[in-house]
N, C-alpha and C positions, 0 to 999 in steps of 0.2 A: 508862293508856289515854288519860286526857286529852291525855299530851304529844303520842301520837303524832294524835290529835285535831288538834292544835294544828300540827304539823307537816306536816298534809297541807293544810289551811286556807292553810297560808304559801308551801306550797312544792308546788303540787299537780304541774306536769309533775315535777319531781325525786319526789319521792314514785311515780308513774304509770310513770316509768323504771323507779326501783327494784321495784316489784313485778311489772313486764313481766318486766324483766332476770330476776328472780327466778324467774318461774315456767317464762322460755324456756330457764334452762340445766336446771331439775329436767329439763325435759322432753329436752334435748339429754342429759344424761349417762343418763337410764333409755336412752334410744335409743344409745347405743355402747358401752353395757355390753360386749356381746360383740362387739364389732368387733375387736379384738383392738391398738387405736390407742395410740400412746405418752404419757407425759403429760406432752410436749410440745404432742404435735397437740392432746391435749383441752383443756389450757390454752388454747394458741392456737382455738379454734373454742368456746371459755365467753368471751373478751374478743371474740372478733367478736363472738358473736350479745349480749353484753353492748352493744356499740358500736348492734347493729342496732334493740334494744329502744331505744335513745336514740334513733335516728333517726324509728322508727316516731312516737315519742312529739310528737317536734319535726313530724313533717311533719302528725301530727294536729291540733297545737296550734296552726298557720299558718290554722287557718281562723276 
């Protein structure tokens, strides 16, 4: 627990990515469960909203 202590202290937007990133694909793959989408598409639409969490995170951290 310390490390990861230790690794939010150092590295807080990367850290803040990865648990956006984290929490917005749980939430994208419960939502296309039954979509009936290839796992191609779901790949591709986990690295966008992967890409998107990084953005949000950066356009917050500009202030």
């Amino acid at each position: 627990m310390a490390q990861v202590k230790q690794f939010v202290s150092q590295h807080p937007n990367l850290a803040a990515w990865i648990a956006l990133a984290l929490g917005m694909v749980i939430m994208l793959l419960i939502a296309v469960r039954h979509v009936g989408l290839l796992p191609g598409q779901i790949l591709a639409l986990v690295v966008v909203t992967t890409l998107l969490a990084g953005l949000c995170v950066w356009i917050i951290g500009l202030e």
